[in-house]
C-alpha positions, 0 to 999 in steps of 0.5 A: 180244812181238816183231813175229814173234808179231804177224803170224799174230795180225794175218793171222788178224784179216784173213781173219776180216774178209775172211770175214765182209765176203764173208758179209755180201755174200752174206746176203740180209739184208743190202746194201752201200750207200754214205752216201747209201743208194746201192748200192756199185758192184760190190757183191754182192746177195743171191742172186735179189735186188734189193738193199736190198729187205729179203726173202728170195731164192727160187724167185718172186725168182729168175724175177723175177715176185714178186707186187706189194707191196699198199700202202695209202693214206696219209693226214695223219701223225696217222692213220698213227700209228694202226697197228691198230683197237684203237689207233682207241679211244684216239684217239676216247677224245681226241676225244669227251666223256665221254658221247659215248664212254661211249655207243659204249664201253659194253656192258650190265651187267658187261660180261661179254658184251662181254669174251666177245666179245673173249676168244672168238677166244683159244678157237681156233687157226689151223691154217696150211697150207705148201708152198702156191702164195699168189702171188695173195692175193685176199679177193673174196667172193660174197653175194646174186649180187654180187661184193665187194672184201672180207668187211668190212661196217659194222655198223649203229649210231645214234651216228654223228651223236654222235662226229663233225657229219654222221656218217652221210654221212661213214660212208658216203663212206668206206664207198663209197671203200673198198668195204665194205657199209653196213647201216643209215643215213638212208634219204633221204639214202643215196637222194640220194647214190645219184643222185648216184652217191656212196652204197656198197653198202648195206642198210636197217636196222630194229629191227622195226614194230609193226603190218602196215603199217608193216613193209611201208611201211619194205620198200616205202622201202627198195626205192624207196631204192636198198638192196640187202637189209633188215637185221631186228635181232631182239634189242632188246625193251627198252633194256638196263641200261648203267651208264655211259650211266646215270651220265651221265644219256644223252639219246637226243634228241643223235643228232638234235638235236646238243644234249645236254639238249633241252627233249625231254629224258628220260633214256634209261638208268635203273638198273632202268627196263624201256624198251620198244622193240619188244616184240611182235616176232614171226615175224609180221614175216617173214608180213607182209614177205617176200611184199612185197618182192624184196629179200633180208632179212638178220635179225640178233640169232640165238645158237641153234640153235633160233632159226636153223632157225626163221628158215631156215623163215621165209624169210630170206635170210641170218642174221647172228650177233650180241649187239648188240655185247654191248649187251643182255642181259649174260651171253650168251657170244661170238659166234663161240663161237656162230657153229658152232651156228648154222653147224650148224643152217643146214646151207648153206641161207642164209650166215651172218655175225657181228659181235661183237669182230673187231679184226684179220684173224686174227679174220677168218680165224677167222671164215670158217673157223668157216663165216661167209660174212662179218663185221661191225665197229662200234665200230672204224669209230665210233671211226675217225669220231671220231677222224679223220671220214671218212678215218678210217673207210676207214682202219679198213676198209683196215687190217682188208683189209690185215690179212685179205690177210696172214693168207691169205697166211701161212695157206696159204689165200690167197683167201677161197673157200677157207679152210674148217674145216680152217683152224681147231681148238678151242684147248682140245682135240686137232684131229682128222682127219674125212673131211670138213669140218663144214658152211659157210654158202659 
């Protein structure tokens, strides 16, 4: 072939690269920089763009008033590696005996329930709004009269002082670094960092008093320690059949003593031992507390119906669904399969929370649409503890915020005030178009 041939051949593969290089030039996918990672001179950027940023041009782009990039605090390499909450697991799982991490792991009997709760958040569907303004992302939330920086609280939970040496102080650091509400912890010592200025929002915690003057006792320390509200766990008669701490022979004593196998020693979990703890819990608690105290009283432990009309006419101020962290009785369902019976029956008089297998912000989202006014999580901020002490906890709550801020943004939702049922449909069954939402704890 002579070069006559060639030539066209030749002229076509340059405007083919001369097409394609202007292409490129013009993509806001893509920016011409030099070795070093330096625009080129002269070098077309993306339409409405600075170059190099990696996002798409548009309307916000173009006038220059993009909203602010939301990053998060960075912590020692060996925690950035941990880039969701259920990776914390794995972490902690490195970190602690066997015993230690069987204590936090287990759920009662088979686990069902702890699967349910996990499993109940694949039983809806986001139902995401567009051509909505979400310029300002704001995950603020209202309960009792005060405003907070976000919908995450730490659940209440005794193994604290197990996965990691002054657990409970460390908890609460970081809960207070990172705004998040603490339920539950050592009274005395919340009050000490209280006058220091260091403790965060937090609640008292109790599983019940036998008597009258016991329960008012814990309401009048509460008050004089500086909580913002009393947490009534209510579903904990009786310590649960949990195998694995039954296979490692689990002293309870450890939490206190930081020694496994004291000269107080009893097994704390046996295979068919009925263990009581407070079996003669009534509705006589609220008779005895409620007129005592100012302070709001949160009962958590509610699944039914029943049970939370009876708790509205009992006088609580808020109702938190939960299973204990499937720690009970196994073969209850998942919380948030729960939580629209229990939103139903309270019909707007008191918010409602819950806990249970949250793990990211669409759980989040889910939750809030479903109608809670907030959500609690427990094992990842134990496993965050134990992994990585108090950095560890605030980077489990800032992940879970970050992931909250992202999934309204994309939602069309934006702020938390306004996701709504809208937001969320059964996955089983066709959405279906009402003239009004169903009722919301906010």
């Amino acid at each position: 072939m002579n070069d006559a041939h060639r030539t066209p051949i030749r002229a076509s593969r340059r405007r083919a690269i001369r097409n394609l290089a202007a292409l490129m030039a013009g993509s806001p996918l893509v920016s011409l920089v030099d070795a070093n990672g330096d625009p080129v001179e002269g070098a077309q950027t993306p339409a409405g763009g600075q170059g190099g940023g990696g996002r798409q041009g548009g309307a916000a782009s173009q006038r220059g008033d993009r909203p602010p990039v939301i990053s998060l605090p960075v912590y020692r390499d060996e925690i950035m590696k941990v880039i969701n909450l259920h990776e914390f697991e794995d972490a902690a799982k490195q970190a602690l005996s066997v015993a230690a991490y069987d204590y936090v792991a287990a759920g009662a009997g088979d686990e069902l329930t702890l699967k349910a709760n996990r499993e109940a958040f694949s039983h809806y569907w986001v139902r995401r709004k567009i051509m909505v303004d979400v310029s300002k992302v704001d995950t603020s939330f209202e309960l009792f009269g005060k405003t907070y920086d976000h919908p995450i609280l730490l659940g209440p939970g005794g193994g604290k002082n197990i996965v990691a040496v002054d657990g409970e102080r460390l908890s609460a650091l970081a809960a207070a670094k990172s705004k998040a509400i603490m339920v539950g912890g050592q009274m005395p010592m919340l009050a000490e960092m209280g006058k220091a200025g260091t403790a965060p929002a937090w609640w008292s915690a109790t599983l019940g008093e036998a008597t009258q003057q016991q329960a008012v006792d814990f309401a009048k320390r509460s008050e004089d320690s500086g909580a913002s509200a009393i947490c009534i766990t209510v579903d904990y008669p009786y310590t649960s059949a949990r195998d694995r701490p039954s296979r490692d022979l689990w002293d309870p004593e450890w939490a206190r003593t930081r020694v496994y196998g004291t000269p107080e020693f009893r097994v704390g979990f046996q295979a068919g031992m009925l263990d009581p703890y407070t079996p003669n819990l009534t509705w006589d608690w609220m008779k005895w507390v409620r007129p005592q105290t100012k302070l709001p009283i949160v009962m958590k432990g509610i699944l039914t119906a029943e049970d939370a009309k009876l708790a509205v006419e009992n006088g609580v101020s808020a109702i938190i669904v939960s299973n204990h962290g499937a720690r009970t009785l196994d073969g209850m369902g998942g919380t948030l399969d729960a939580l629209p019976e229990v939103i139903e029956a309270v019909n707007g008089r008191v918010p409602v929370l819950v806990d249970g297998g949250i793990r990211r912000g669409g759980d989040v989202i889910k939750a809030l649409a479903l109608g809670a006014k907030a959500i609690l999580i427990g094992r990842p901020f134990l496993w965050g503890l134990a992994a990585f002490g108090e950095d560890g906890v605030q980077r489990v709550v800032e992940l879970l915020q970050g992931e909250l801020r992202i999934a309204l943004g994309l939602s069309g939702a934006g702020t938390v005030k306004n996701v709504d049922r809208s937001f969320i449909r059964a996955a089983w069954k066709p959405y279906k178009v009402t003239a009004a939402s169903a009722p919301s704890s906010r």
